[in-house]
C-alpha positions in Angstrom: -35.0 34.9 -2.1 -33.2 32.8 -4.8 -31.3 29.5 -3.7 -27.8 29.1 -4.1 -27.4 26.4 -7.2 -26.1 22.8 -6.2 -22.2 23.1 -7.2 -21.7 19.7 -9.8 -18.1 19.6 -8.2 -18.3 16.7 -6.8 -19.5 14.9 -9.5 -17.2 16.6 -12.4 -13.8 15.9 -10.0 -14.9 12.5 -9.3 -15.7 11.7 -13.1 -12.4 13.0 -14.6 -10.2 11.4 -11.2 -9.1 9.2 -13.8 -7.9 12.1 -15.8 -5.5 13.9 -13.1 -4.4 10.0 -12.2 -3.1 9.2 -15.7 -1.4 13.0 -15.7 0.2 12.0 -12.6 1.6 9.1 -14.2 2.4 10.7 -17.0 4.7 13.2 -15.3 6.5 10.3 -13.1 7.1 8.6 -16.2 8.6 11.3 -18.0 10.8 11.8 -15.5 9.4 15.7 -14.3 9.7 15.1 -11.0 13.3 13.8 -11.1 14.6 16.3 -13.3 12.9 20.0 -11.0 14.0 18.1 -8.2 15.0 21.1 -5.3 14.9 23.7 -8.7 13.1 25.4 -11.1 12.7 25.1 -14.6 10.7 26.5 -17.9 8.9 24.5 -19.9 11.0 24.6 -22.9 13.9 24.1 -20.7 12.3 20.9 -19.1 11.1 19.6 -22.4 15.0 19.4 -23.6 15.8 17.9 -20.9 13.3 15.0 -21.4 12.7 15.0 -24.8 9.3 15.8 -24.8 7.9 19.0 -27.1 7.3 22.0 -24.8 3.9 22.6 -26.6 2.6 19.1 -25.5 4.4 19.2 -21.8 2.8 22.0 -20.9 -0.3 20.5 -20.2 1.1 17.8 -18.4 3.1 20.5 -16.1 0.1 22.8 -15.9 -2.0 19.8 -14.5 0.4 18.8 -12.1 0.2 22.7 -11.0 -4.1 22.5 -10.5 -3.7 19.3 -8.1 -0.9 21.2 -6.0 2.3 19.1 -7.2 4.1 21.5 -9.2 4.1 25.7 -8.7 4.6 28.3 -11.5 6.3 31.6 -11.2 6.2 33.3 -14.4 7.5 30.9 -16.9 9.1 28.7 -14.5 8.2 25.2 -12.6 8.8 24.1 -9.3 7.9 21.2 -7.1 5.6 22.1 -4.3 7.1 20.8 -0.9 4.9 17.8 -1.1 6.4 16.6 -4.4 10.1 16.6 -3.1 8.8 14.8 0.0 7.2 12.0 -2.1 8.1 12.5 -5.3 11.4 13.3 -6.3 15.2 11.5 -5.4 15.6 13.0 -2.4 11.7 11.9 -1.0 12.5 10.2 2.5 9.1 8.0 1.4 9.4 8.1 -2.5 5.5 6.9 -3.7 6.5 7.0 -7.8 6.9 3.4 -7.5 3.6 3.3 -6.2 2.3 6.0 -8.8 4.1 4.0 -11.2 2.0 0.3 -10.5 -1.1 2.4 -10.5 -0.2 4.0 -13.6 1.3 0.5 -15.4 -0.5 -2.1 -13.8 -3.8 -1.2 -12.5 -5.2 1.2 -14.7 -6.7 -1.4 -17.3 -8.1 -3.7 -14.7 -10.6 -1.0 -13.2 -12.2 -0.7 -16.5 -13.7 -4.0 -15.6 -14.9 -2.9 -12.2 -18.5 -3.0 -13.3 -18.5 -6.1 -14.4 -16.3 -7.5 -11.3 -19.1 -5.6 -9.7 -21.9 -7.6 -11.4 -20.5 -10.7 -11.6 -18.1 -11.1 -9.1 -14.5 -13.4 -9.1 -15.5 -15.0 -12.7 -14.3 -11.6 -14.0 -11.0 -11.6 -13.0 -8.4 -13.4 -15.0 -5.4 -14.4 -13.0 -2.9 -13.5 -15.7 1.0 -15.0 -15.5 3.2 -12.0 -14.5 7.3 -11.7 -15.6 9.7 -10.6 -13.2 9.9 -7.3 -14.6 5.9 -6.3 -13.7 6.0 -8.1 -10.1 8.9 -6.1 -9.1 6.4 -3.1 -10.3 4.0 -4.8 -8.0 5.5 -5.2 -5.0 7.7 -2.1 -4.9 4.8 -0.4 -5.8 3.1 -1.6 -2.5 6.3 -1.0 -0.7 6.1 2.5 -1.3 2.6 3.1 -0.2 2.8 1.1 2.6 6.2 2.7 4.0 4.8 5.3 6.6 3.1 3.0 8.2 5.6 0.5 8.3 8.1 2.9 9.7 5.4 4.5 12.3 4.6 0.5 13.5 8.3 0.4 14.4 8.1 3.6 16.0 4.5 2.7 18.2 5.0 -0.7 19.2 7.2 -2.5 21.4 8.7 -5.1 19.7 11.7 -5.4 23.0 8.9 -8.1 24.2 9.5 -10.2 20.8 11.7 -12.6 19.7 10.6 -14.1 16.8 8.1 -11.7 14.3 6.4 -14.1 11.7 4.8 -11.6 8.7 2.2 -13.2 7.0 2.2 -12.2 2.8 5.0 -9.9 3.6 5.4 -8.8 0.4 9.2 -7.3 -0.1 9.7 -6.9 3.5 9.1 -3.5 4.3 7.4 -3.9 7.7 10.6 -5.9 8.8 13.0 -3.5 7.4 12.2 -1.1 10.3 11.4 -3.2 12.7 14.5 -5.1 12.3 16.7 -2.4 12.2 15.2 -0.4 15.6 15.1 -4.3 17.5 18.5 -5.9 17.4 16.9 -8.3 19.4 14.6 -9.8 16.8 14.2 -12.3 14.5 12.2 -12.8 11.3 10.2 -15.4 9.0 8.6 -13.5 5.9 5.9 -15.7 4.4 4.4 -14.5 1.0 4.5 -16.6 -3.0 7.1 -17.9 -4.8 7.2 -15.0 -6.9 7.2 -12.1 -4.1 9.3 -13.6 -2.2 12.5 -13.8 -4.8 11.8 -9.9 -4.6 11.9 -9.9 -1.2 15.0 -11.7 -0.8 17.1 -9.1 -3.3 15.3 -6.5 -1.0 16.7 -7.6 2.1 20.1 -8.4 0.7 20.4 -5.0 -0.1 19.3 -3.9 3.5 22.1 -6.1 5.1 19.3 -7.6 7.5 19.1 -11.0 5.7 20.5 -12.9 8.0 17.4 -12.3 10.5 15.1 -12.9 7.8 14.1 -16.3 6.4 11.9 -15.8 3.5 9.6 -18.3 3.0 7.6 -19.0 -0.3 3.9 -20.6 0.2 0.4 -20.4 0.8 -0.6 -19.5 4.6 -3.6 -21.3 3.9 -2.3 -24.5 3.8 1.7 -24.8 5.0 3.2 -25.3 8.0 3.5 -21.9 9.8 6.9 -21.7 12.4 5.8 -23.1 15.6 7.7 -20.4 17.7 6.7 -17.4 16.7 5.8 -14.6 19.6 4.4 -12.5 17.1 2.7 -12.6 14.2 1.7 -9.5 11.6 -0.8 -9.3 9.3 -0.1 -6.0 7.3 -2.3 -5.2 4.2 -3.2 -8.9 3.9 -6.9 -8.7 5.3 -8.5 -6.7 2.6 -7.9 -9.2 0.2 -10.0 -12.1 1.3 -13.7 -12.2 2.3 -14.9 -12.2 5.8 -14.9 -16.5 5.7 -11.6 -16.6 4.7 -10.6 -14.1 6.9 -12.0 -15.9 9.9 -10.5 -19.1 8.0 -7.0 -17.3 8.3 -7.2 -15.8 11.8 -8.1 -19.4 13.3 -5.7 -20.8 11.6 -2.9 -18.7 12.9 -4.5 -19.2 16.5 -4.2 -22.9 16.2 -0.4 -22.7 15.6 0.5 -19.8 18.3 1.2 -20.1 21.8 -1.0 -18.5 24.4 0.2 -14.8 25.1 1.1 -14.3 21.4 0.3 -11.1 19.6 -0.7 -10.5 15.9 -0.6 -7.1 14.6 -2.9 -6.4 12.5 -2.3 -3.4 9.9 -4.6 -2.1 7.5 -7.0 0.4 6.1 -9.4 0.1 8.8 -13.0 2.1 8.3 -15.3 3.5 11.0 -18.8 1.5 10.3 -19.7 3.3 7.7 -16.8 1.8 5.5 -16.9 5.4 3.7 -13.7 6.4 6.1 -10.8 6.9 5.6 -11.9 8.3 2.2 -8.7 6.6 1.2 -10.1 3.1 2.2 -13.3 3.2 0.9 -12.0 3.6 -2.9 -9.3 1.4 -2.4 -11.8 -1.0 -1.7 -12.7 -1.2 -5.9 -9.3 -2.0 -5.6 -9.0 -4.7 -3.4 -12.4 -6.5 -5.0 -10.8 -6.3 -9.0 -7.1 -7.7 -7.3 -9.0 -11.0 -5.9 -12.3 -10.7 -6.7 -13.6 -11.3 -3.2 -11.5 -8.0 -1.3 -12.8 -5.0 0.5 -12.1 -2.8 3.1 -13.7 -3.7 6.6 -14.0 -1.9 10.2 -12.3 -2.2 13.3 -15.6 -3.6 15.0 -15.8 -6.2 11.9 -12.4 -7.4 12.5 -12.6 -7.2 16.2 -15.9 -9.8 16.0 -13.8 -12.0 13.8 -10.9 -12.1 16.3 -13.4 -12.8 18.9 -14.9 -15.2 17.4 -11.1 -16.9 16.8 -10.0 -17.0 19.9 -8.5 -13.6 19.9 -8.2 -10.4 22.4 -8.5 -6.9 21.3 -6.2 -5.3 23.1 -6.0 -1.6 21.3 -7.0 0.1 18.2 -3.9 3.2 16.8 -3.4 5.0 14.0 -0.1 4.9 12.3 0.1 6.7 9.1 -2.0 8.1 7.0 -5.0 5.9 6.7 -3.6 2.8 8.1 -4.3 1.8 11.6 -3.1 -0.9 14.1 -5.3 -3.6 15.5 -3.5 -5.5 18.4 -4.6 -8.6 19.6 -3.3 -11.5 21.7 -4.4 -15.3 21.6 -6.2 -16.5 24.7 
């Protein structure tokens, strides 16, 4: 009886990922998405539209159809029901910012993952950044981050809160929700210089600026409000290593009140750190952005709050990959 061969599957999908990720790209940019929108549309038709010769769009179209983004009928090209929820204008979470950084900003720096691998944070070059590619950056981690910002608001009680301090808030997209379900609260957004200029156009436009104050500085080392009742961490963990983690969660223990929460948002793994799939290769991610960064598990940053003077209190899932830790300073 003959055995089955060993399917190389995984190993071809996960050698050309990089392939169907620049396609993706690709087809943001050129604006495919935008223009099927709810319709349909050949490709010579679509190539008009965008200026792009049919003959060379196809491919692009045709590979958006193999990873389930766009559907042919005959001649024509739609957008599966998962591209107009997160691709197109009318996506209630729209993720081509996020495809976007990935496509502009990221895709040059994972060519050094071995050697960041190898050699640690004396391969990454902290390179000056204009206006133009951090508001790539952070609406780029706006997008991904949404679901879970809006299923925090929609899980926990923030009626007990007064005063929500986020910690590297980015362009405010936690508070957004939780602002607008709360009347009630209050905000102090924390993040650098440079974020936080984005994050102040981004809450103008929201109409909730004047619960926000945005804040420009390193959490490290300036003085944190003295009367916050709760503080969140979202997406900030998996940048440091464990020390400065623990450096970071002391830190914010010494300046809050006994009884205070922090919410604590992030790509938490089982122990295995291999899921969420999602997590562990975002975690190549998170070491080339900082050079020290990696995903961690709920009991790793369970012993770290522990060990700063923290409760566990729970452990949800939000959206997605992303989980809540809840803790409260004793």
């Amino acid at each position: 009886m003959s055995m089955q061969p060993i399917s190389p599957e995984p190993v071809l999908r996960a050698t050309t990922g990089f392939m169907a990720a620049r396609l993706l790209g690709a087809a943001v940019e050129l604006g495919v998405f935008d223009r099927l929108g709810s319709g349909s549309a050949d490709q010579d038709e679509l190539g008009r539209q965008i200026g792009v010769p049919p003959r060379r769009l196809h491919i692009v179209l045709d590979a958006m159809v193999s990873i389930g983004l766009l559907a042919r009928q005959g001649k024509a090209y739609r957008c599966t029901p998962v591209a107009v929820a997160y691709l197109t204008d009318d996506a209630e979470t729209d993720m081509r910012p996020f495809v976007r950084f990935m496509h502009r900003m990221r895709y040059e720096s994972w060519l050094r993952l071995e050697e960041v691998v190898r050699v640690g944070t004396d391969a990454v070059e902290e390179k000056a950044r204009s206006q133009e590619e951090q508001a790539i950056i952070s609406e780029g981690i706006a997008a991904v981050t949404s679901p879970a910002a809006r299923a925090l608001a929609d899980q926990y009680d923030f009626s007990q809160h007064q005063h929500l301090l986020d910690i590297g808030g980015g362009t405010g997209s936690f508070l957004r929700p939780a602002l607008s379900r709360y009347p009630q609260l209050r905000s102090t957004l924390l993040d650098q210089a440079e974020v936080a200029e984005v994050a102040r156009r981004r809450m103008g436009e929201s109409g909730l600026s004047d619960r926000v104050s945005i804040q420009s500085g390193d959490f490290f080392t300036c003085q944190l409000p003295a009367d916050a009742d709760a503080v969140l961490l979202a997406n900030v963990v998996h940048i440091f290593s464990p020390e400065r983690n623990r450096e970071l969660l002391g830190r914010l223990r010494a300046s809050a009140a006994a009884g205070s929460r922090l919410l604590l948002v992030d790509f938490w793994t089982d122990a295995s750190h291999a899921e969420p799939a999602f997590a562990a290769i975002m975690a190549g991610e998170f070491l080339l952005a900082s050079g020290e960064g990696a995903v961690y598990s709920v009991d790793e940053i369970s012993g770290w709050l522990r060990e700063t003077h923290w409760s566990v209190l729970e452990h949800v899932g939000l959206a997605g990959p992303a989980s809540l830790v809840v803790a409260e300073a004793v």
